[in-house]
N, C-alpha and C positions, 0 to 999 in steps of 0.2 A: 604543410606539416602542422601549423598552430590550429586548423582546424582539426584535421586530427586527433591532436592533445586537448582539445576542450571537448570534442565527444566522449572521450574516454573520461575526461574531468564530470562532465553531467553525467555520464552512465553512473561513474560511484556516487554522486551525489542525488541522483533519485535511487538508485537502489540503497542505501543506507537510509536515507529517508522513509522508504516506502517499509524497510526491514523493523525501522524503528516505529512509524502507526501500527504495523501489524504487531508487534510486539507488544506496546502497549492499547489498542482499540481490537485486537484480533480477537482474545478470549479475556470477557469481563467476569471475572469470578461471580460477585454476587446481584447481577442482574436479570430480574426476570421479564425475558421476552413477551409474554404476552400481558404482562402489567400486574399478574396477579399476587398478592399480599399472602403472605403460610397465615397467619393467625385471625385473619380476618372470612368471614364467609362473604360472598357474592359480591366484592370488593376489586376495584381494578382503579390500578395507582397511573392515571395519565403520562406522571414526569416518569415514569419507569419505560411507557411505550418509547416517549422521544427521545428518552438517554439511549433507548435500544436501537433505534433506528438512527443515529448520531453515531454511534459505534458502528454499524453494519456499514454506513457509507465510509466513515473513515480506513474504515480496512477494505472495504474493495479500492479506497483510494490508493492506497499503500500496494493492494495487489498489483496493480495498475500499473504504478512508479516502477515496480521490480521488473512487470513486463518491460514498460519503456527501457530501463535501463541495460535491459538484456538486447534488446533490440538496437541501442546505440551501439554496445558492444559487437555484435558480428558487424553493422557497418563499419563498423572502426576496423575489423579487420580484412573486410572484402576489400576499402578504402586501398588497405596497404599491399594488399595481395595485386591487385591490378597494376600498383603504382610496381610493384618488384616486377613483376612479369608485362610486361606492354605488347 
């Protein structure tokens, strides 16, 4: 049983995780992805590439966690489903 109780304990705890990167690294307001500057011609801002690419990986992280997290969840419940019926 205390196994159990701690899958379902990390389930919530990467899925709240994962809920909260994507919440905040999911959709960056004013970032532009391919680096480029409105006021400037033929202009591309490096630190705009890596801040983009810094967001992109944290939100797939976050995707990720919520998979995991769903995934601890039905084991937690097959767990218990085998343990009632043997």
């Amino acid at each position: 049983m205390k196994i159990l109780n701690n899958l379902l304990f990390w389930s919530a705890v990467l899925g709240f995780t994962g809920s909260l990167l994507i919440t905040f690294f999911g959709l960056p307001p004013d970032l532009h992805r391919d680096g480029s500057i409105y006021l400037a011609l033929e202009q591309i801002n490096t630190n705009q590439i890596v801040l983009a690419s810094i967001y992109d990986c944290l939100s797939r992280i976050g995707l990720w966690l919520i998979v995991i997290s769903f995934l601890l969840q039905i084991i937690s419940i097959i767990r218990t489903r085998v343990r009632e019926n043997p």
